[in-house]
PASE-413868 format. One record per residue: residue in one letter; x, y, z of N, C-alpha, C in turn. Coordinates in steps of 0.001 Angstrom, whole numbers, padded with zeros to 6 digits, always signed. Layout:
PASE-413868
aXYZXYZXYZ/...
//
This chain:
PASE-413868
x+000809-001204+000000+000000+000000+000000+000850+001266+000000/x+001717+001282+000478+002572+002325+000544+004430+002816-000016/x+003811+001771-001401+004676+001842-002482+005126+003663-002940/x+004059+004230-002643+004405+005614-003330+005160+006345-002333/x+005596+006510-000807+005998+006510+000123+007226+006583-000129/x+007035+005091+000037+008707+004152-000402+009446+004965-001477/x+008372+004967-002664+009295+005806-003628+010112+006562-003720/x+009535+008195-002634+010075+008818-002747+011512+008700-001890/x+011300+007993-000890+012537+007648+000329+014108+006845-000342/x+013062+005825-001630+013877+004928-002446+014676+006199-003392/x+014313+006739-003894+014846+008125-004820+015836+009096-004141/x+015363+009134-003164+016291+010066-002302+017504+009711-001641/x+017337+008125-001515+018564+007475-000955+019265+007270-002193/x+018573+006755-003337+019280+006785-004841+020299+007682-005183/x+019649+009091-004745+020526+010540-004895+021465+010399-004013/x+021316+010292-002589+022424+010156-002390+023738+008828-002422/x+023229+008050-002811+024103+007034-002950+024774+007324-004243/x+024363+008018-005643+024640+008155-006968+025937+009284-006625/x+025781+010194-005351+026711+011078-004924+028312+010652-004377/x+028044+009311-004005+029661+008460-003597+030262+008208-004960/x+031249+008045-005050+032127+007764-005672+031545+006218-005706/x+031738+005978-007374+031645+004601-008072+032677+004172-007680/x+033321+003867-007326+034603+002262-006603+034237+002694-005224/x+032929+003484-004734+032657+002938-002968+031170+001905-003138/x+030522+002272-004662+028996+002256-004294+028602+002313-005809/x+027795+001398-006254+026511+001541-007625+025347+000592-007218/x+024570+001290-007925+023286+000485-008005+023329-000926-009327/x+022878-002433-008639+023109-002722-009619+021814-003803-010212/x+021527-004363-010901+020629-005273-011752+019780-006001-010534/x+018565-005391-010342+018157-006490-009561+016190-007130-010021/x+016032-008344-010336+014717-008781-010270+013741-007938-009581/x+012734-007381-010144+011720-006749-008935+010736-007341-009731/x+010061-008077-009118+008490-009145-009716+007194-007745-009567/x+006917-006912-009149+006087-005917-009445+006289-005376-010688/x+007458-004970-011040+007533-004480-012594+007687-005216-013397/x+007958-006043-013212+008040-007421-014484+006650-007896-014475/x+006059-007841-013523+004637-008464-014173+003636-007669-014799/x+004316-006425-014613+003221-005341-015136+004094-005120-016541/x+004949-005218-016939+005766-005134-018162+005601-005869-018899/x+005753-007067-018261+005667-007927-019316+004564-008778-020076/x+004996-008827-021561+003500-009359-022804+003336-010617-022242/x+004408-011517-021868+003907-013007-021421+004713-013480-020282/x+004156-014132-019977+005345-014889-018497+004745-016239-018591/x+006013-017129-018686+005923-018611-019117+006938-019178-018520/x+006500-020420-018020+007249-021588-017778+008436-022422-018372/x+008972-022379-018553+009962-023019-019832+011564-023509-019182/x+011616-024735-020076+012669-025479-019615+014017-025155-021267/x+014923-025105-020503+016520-025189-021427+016707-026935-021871/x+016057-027971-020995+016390-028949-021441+017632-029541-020915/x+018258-030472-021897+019704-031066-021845+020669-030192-021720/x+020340-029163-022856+021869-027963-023137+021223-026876-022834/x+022528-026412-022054+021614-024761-022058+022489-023821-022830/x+022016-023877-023914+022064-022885-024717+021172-022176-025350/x+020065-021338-024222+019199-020042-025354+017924-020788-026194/x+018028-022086-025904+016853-022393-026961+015607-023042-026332/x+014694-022898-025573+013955-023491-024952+012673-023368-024817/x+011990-024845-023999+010682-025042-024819+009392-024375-023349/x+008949-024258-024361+007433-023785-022957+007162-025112-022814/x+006554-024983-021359+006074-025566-020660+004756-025231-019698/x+004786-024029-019772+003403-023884-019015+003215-022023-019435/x+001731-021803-019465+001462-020061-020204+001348-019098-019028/x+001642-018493-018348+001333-017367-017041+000197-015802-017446/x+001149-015938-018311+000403-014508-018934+000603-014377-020647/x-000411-013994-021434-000287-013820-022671-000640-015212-023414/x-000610-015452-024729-000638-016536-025761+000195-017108-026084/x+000860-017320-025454+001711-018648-026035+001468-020030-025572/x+001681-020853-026326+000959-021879-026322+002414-022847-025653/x+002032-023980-024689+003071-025164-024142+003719-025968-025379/x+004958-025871-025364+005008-026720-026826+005934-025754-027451/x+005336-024397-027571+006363-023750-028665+008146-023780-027794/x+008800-022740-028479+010426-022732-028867+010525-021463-028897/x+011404-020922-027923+011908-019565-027475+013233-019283-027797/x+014135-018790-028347+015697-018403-028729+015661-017126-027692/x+016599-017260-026603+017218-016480-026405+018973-016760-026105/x+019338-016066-026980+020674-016591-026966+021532-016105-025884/x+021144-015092-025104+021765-014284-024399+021704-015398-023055/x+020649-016362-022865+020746-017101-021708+021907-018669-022156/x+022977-018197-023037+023307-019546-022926+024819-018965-021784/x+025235-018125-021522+025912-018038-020389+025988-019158-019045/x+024349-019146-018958+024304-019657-017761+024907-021702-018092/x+025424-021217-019515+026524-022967-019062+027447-023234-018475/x+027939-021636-018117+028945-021489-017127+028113-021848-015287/x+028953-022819-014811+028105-023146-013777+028207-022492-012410/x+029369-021271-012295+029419-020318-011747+028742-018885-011470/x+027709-018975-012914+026344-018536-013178+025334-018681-012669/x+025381-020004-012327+024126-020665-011679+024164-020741-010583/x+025590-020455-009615+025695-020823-007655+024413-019953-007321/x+024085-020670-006016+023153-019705-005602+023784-019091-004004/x+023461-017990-003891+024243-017348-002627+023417-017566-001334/x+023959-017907-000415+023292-018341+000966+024476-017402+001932/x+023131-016987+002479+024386-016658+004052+024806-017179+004935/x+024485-018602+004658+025258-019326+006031+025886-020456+005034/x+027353-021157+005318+027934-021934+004993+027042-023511+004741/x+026010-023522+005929+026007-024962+006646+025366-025669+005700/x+024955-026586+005547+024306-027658+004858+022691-027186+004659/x+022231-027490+003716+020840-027362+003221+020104-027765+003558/x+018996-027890+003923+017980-028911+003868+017216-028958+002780/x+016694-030107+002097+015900-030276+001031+014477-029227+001703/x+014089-028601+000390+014032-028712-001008+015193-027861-001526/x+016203-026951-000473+016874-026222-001167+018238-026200-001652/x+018535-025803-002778+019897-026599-003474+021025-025179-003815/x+021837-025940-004373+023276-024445-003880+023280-024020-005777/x+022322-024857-006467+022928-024766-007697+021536-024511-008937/x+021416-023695-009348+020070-023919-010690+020697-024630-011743/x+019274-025489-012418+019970-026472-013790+018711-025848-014874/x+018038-024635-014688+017518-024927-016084+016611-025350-016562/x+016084-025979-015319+014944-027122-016094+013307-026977-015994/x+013569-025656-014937+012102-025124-015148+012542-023502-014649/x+012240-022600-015768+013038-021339-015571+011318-020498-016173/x+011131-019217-015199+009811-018535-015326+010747-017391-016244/x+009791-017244-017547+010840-015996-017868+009291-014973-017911/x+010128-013471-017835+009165-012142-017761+009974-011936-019237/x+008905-011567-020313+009304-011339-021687+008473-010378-022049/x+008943-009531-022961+007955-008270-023856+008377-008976-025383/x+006771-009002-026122+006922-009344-027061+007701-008311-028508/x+008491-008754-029211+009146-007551-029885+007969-008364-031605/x+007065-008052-032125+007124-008352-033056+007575-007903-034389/x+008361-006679-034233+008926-006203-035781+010020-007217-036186/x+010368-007920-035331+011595-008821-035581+011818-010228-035641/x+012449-010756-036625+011949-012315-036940+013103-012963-037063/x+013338-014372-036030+014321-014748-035880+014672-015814-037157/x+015682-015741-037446+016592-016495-038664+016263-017758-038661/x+015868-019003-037632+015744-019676-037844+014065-020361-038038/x+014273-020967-038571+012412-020723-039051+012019-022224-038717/x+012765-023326-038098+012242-024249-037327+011529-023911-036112/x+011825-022407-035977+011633-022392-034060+010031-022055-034938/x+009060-022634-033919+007720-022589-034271+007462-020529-033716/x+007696-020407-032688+007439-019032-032442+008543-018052-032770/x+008119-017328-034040+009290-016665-034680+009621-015120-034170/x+009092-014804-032963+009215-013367-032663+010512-012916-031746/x+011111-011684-031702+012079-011540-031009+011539-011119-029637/x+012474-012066-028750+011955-011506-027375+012556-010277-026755/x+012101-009431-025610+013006-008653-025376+012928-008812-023801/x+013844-008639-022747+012980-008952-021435+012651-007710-021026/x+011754-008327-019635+010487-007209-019268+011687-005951-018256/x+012826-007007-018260+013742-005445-017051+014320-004250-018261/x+014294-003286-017646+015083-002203-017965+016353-001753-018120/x+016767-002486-016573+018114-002237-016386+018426-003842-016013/x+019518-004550-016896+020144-005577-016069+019726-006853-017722/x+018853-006490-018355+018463-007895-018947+017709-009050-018839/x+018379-010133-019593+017639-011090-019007+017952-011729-017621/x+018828-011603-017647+019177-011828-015654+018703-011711-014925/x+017999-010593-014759+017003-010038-014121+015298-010171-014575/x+015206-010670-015349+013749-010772-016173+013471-012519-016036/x+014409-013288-015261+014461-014349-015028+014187-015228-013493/x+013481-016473-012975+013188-016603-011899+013494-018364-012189/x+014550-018431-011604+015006-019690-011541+013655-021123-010583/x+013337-022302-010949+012890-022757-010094+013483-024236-010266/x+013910-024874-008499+013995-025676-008502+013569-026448-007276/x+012667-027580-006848+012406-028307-006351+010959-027352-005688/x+009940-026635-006560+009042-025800-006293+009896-024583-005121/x+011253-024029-005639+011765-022593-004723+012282-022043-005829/x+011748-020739-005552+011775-019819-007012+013585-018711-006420/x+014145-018770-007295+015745-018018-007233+015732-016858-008419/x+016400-016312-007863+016203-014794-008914+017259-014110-008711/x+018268-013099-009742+019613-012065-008916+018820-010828-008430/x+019761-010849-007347+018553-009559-006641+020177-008748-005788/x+020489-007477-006079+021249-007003-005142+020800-006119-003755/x+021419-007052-003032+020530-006809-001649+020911-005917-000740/x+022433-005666-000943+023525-004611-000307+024123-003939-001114/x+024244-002907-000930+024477-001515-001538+025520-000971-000345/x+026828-001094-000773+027421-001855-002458+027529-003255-002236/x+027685-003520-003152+027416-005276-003244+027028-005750-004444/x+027274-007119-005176+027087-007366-006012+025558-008356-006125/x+024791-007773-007653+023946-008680-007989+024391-010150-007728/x+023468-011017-006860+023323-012476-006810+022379-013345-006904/x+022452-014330-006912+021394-015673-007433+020896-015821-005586/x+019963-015468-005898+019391-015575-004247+017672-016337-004067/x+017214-016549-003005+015681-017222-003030+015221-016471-003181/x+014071-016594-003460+012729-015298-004186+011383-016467-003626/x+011365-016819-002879+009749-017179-002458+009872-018507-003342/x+008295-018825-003260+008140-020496-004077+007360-020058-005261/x+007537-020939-006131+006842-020845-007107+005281-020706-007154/x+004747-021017-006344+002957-021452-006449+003235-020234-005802/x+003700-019556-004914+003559-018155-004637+003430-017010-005695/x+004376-017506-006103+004656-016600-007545+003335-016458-008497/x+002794-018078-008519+001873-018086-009794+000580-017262-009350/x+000134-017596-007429-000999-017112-007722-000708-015335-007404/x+000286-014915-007369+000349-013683-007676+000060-013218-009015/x+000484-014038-010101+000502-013487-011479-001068-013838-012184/x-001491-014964-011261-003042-015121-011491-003862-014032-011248/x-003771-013747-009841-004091-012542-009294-004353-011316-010222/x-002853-010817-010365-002540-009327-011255-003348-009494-012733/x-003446-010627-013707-003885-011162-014880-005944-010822-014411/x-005875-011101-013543-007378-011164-013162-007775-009564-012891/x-006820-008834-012782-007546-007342-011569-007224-006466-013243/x-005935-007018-013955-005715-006641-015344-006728-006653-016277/x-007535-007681-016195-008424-008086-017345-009778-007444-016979/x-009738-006949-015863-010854-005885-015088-010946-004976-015432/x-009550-004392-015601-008629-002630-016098-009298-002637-017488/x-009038-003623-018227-009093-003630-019812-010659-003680-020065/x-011688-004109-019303-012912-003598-019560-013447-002403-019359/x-012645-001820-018480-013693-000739-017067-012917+000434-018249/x-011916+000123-018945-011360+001493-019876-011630+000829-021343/x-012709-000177-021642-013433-000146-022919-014214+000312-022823/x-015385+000064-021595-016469+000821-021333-016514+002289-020651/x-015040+002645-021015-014884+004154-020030-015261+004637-018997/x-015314+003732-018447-016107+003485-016870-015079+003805-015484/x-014838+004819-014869-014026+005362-014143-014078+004795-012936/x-015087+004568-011959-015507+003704-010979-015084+002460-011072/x-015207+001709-012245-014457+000519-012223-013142+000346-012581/x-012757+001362-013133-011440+001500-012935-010426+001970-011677/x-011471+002451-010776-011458+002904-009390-010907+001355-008240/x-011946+000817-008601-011711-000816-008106-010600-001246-008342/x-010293-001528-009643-008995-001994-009887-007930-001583-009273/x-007964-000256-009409-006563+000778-008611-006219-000216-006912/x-007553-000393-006245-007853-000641-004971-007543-002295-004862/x-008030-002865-005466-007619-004525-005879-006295-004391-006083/x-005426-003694-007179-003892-003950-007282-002753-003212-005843/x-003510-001904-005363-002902-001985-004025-002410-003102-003163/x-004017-003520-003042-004388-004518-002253-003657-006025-002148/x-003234-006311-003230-002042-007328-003178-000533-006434-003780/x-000880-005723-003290+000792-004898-003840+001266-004634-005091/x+000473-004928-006108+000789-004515-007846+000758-002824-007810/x+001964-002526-007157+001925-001033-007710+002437-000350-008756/x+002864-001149-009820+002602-000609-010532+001619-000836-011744/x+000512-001926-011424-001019-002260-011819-001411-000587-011134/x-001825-000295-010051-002489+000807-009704-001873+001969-010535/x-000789+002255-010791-000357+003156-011329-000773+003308-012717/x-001033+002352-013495-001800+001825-014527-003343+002385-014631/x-004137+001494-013454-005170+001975-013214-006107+003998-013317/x-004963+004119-012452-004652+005643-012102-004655+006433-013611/x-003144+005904-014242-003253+006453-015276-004395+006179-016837/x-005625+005416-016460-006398+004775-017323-007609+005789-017114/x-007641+006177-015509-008672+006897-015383-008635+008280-016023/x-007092+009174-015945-007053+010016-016146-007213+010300-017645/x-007132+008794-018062-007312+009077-020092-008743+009584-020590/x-009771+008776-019340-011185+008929-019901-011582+010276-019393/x-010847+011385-019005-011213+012938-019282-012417+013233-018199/x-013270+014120-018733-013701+014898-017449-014792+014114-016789/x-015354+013129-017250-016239+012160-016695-015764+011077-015768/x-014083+011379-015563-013378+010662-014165-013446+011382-013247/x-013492+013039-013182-013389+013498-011999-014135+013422-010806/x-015483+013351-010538-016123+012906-009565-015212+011121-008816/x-015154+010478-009806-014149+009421-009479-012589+009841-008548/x-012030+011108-009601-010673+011432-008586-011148+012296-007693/x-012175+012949-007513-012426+013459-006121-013197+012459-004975/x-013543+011341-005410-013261+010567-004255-012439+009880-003945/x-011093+009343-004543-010227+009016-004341-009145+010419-003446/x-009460+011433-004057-008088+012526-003613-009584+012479-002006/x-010512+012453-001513-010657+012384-000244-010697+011008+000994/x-010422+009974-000092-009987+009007+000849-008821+009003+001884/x-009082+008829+002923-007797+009197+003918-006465+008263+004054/x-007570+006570+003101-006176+005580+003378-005636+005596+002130/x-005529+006949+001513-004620+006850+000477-003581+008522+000330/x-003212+009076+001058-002672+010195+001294-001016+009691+000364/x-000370+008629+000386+001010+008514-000063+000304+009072-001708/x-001038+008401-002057-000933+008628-003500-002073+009818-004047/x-002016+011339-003173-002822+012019-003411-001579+012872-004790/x-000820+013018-004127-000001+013669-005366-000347+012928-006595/x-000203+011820-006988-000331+011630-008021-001797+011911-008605/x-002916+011507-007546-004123+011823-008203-004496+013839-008580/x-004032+014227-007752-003927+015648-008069-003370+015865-009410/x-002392+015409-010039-001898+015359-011432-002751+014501-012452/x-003518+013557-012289-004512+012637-012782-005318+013804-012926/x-006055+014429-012509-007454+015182-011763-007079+016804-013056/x-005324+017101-013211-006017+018299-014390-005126+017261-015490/x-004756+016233-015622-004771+015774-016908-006285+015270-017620/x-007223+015076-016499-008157+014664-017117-009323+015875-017212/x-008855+017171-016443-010443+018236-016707-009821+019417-016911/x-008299+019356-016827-007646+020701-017258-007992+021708-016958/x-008176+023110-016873-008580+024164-016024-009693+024132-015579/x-010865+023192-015750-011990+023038-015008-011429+022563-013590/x-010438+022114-013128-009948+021515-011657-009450+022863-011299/x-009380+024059-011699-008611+025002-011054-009590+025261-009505/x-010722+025247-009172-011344+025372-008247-010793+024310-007202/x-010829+023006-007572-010298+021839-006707-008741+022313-006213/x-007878+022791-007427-006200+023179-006930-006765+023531-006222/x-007333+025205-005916-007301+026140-004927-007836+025399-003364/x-008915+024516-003231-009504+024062-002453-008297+023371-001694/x-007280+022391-002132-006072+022390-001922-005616+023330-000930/x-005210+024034-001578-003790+024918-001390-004359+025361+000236/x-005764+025914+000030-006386+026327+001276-006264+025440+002152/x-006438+023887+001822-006982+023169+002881-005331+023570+003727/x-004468+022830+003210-003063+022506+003227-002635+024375+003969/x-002742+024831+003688-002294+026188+004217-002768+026238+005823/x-004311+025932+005935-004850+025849+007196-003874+024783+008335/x-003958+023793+006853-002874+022468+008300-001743+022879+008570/x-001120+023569+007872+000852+024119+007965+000378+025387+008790/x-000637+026621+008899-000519+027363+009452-000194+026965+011165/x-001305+025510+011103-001108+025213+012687+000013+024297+013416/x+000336+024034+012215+001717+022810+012568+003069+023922+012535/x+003347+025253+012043+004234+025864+011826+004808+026044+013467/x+004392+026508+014370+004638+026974+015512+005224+025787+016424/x+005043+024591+016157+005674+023618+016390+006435+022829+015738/x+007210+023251+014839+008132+022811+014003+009921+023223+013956/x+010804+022185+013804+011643+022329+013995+012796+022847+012625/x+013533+023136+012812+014522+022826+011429+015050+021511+011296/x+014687+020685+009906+015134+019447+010289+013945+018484+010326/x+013130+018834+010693+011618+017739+010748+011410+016773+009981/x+011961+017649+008422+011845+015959+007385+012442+014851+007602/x+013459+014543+008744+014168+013645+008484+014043+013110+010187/x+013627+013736+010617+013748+013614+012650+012684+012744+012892/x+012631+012123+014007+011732+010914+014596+010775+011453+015531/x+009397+011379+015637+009582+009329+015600+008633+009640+013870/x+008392+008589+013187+008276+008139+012098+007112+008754+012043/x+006001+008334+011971+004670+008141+012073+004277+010077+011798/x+004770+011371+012833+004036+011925+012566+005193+012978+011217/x+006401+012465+010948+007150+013018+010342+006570+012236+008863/x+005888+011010+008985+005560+010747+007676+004468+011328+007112/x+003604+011710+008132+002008+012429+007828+002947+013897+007526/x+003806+014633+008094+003847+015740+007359+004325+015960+006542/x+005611+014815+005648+006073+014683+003897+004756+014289+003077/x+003849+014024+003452+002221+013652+002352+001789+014909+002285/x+001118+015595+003695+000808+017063+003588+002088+017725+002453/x+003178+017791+002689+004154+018805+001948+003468+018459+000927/x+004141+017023+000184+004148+016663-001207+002403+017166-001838/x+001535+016946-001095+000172+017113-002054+000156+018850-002093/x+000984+019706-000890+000479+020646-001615+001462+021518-002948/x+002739+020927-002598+003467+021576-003696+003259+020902-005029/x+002453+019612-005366+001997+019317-006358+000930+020360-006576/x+000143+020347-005696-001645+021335-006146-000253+022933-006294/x+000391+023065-006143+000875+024455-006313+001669+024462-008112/x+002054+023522-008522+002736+022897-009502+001898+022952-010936/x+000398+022006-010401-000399+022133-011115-001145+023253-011542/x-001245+024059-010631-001434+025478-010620-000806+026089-011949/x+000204+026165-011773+001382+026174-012412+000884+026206-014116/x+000612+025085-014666+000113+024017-015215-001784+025031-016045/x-002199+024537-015448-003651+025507-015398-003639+026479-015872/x-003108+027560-015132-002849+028544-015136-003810+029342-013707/x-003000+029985-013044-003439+030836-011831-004323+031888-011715/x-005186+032252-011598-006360+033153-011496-005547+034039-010772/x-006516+035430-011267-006550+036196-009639-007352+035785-008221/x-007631+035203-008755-008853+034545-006945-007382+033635-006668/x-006872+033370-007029-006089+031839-006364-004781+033254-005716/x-005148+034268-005861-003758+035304-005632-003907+035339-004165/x-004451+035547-003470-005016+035526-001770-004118+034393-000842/x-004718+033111-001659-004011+032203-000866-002518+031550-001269/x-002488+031665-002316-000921+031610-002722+000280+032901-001983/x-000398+033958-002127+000326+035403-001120+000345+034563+000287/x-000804+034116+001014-000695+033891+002542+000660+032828+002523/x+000269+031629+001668+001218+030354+001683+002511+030928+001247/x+002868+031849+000592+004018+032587+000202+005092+033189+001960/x+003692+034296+002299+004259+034610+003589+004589+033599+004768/x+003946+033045+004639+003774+031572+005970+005592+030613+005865/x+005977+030500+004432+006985+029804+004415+008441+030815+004117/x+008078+031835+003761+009244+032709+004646+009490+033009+005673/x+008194+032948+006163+008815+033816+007785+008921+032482+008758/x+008831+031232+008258+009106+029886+009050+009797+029196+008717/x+011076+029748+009647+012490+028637+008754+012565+027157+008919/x+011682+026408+009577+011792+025184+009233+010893+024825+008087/x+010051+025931+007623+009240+025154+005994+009946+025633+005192/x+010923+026878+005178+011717+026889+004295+012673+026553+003836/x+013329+026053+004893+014445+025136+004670+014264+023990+004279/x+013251+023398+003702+012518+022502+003239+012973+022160+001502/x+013354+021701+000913+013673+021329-000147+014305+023144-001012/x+015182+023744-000236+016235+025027-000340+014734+025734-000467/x+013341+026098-000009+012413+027192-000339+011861+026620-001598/x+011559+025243-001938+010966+025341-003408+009528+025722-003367/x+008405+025476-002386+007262+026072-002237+007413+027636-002283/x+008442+028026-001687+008469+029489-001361+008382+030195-003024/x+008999+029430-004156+009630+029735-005409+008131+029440-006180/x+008015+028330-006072+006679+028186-006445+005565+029068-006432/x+005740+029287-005168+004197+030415-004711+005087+032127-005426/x+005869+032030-005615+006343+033206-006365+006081+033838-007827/x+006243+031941-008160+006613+032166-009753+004851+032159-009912/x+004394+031940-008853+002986+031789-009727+001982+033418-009354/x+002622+033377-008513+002390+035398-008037+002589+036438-009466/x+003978+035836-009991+004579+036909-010917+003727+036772-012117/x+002857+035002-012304+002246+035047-013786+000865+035657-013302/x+000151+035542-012032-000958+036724-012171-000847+038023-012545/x+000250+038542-011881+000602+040036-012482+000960+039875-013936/x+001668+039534-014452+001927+039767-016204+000660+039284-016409/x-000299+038645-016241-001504+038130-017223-002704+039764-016379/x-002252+039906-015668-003867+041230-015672-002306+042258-016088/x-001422+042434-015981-001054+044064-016925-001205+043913-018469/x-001535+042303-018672-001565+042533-020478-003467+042003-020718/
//
């Protein structure tokens, strides 16, 4: 549920880790099964066989059309004949217990694939002639890959920073599947509720893919609603007032004028006000430093407040700013100068914000 949270905390540690010196620290290739299942055209079962070299047969369909039986080329997986490829990393020396083994063979490998069809592979025995591409971004097929052996699913995942990508456990397979059953099911929901342009049911979905953690299915969702235009907004104004969703009001605030465009300028402002009222009363008890100081809980409720309102100030932005919106943008202007712990807040960017959008009311009434 609180993938969008994470995000921003994940980004920020990104920044600063991207700030060390490369021979202390990189980010490197790691499996994440949320984006691969939302990426990818098919996810299938499939064995390498005898040799592993790149050529292998389905065995079972997860997601998409392909049928058990066909023939996959990827040549890029014949590496793993190197069998130093295949160790799997454990943190303790000691002996195993069955079902779990120190080594993958290949013989039942889940791949996450995007279908490439402009491209047709040379050999024309393979019954399925399309080029695959995998569903990761960064890393390949290495990462677009989920080893299984004795029903325990293995995947490279880098877990320490710095540290190198490794062949590590990833859960069991039947875990895996009825996750991808799951996401395929709340998916095939998405793909009606935005044939029938139906915003409410696309509402559901958002709430179903939370709900087992497909965040980036909801993000999907989110962005499906905002396609079907001004007949979602009653939809994003009950979502932007649900309370168990505050990590993802920013984004619906950006949903809300992609889909009604200066008709939401009333909603920004309603914003900015609400959010001005809560910072006016939280200001007097605030420290320099708050974004980052403990205990958790009420320092996380006040990065949601920040973030939704310098988005509604952004979007503003965006819209374009009235003179009615000049009142409360001036107050929120004064409020974060004269309070050095909101201004010291990302170097004054609200403060800049509520400026730059001061200066386009004045040039738009002198012309």
């Amino acid at each position: 549920m609180h993938y969008f949270i994470r995000h921003v905390y994940v980004s920020l540690a990104i920044i600063v880790i991207l700030s060390i010196s490369s021979t202390q620290a990189a980010i490197r290739p790691s499996f994440m099964f949320d984006y691969s299942v939302w990426k990818a055209t098919h996810i299938v079962i499939a064995t390498e066989g005898q040799s592993i070299d790149g050529r292998l047969k389905v065995l079972e369909s997860w997601k998409g059309n392909m049928f058990p039986g066909s023939t996959i080329l990827l040549p890029e997986l014949a590496e793993f004949a190197d069998k130093k490829q295949c160790r799997i990393h454990w943190w303790t020396l000691n002996d195993l217990p069955k079902p779990y083994v120190r080594f993958v063979t290949g013989s039942r490998m889940m791949l996450f694939l995007v279908k490439n069809s402009h491209q047709q592979s040379r050999d024309k025995s393979v019954v399925n002639k399309e080029t695959w591409q995998p569903a990761a971004d960064y890393g390949g097929f290495k990462v677009s890959i989920v080893w299984i052996e004795h029903g325990e699913a293995y995947a490279y995942r880098q877990t320490i920073n710095p540290g190198p990508s490794r062949l590590e456990h990833f859960g069991t397979a039947i875990g895996m599947k009825a996750r991808i059953a799951a996401y395929v099911t709340i998916f095939t929901d998405l793909e009606a509720a935005i044939k029938e342009t139906n915003p409410a049911r696309a509402a559901q979905t958002l709430s179903a893919f939370l709900d087992g953690g497909f965040h980036a299915g909801a993000r999907a969702s989110l962005e499906a609603i905002g396609n079907m235009g001004e007949c979602s907004l009653p939809t994003l104004r009950r979502l932007l007032s649900n309370v168990a969703l505050p990590f993802l009001h920013d984004k619906i605030i950006a949903t809300m004028v992609k889909a009604g465009g200066s008709t939401v300028t009333s909603d920004l402002l309603k914003i900015v006000n609400e959010e001005l009222d809560y910072w006016s009363k939280q200001a007097p008890d605030l420290t320099v430093g708050w974004w980052n100081a403990d205990p958790a809980n009420p320092r996380k409720s006040l990065r949601e407040h920040y973030i939704k309102l310098i988005e509604a100030l952004r979007q503003l932005q965006v819209v374009g700013c009235n003179k009615e919106c000049k009142n409360v943008v001036t107050n929120t202007l004064e409020l974060w100068k004269t309070t050095p712990a909101l201004h010291d807040i990302g170097d004054g960017q609200i403060a800049r914000t509520c400026a730059v959008l001061l200066e386009k009311v004045s040039f738009d009434r002198a012309n």
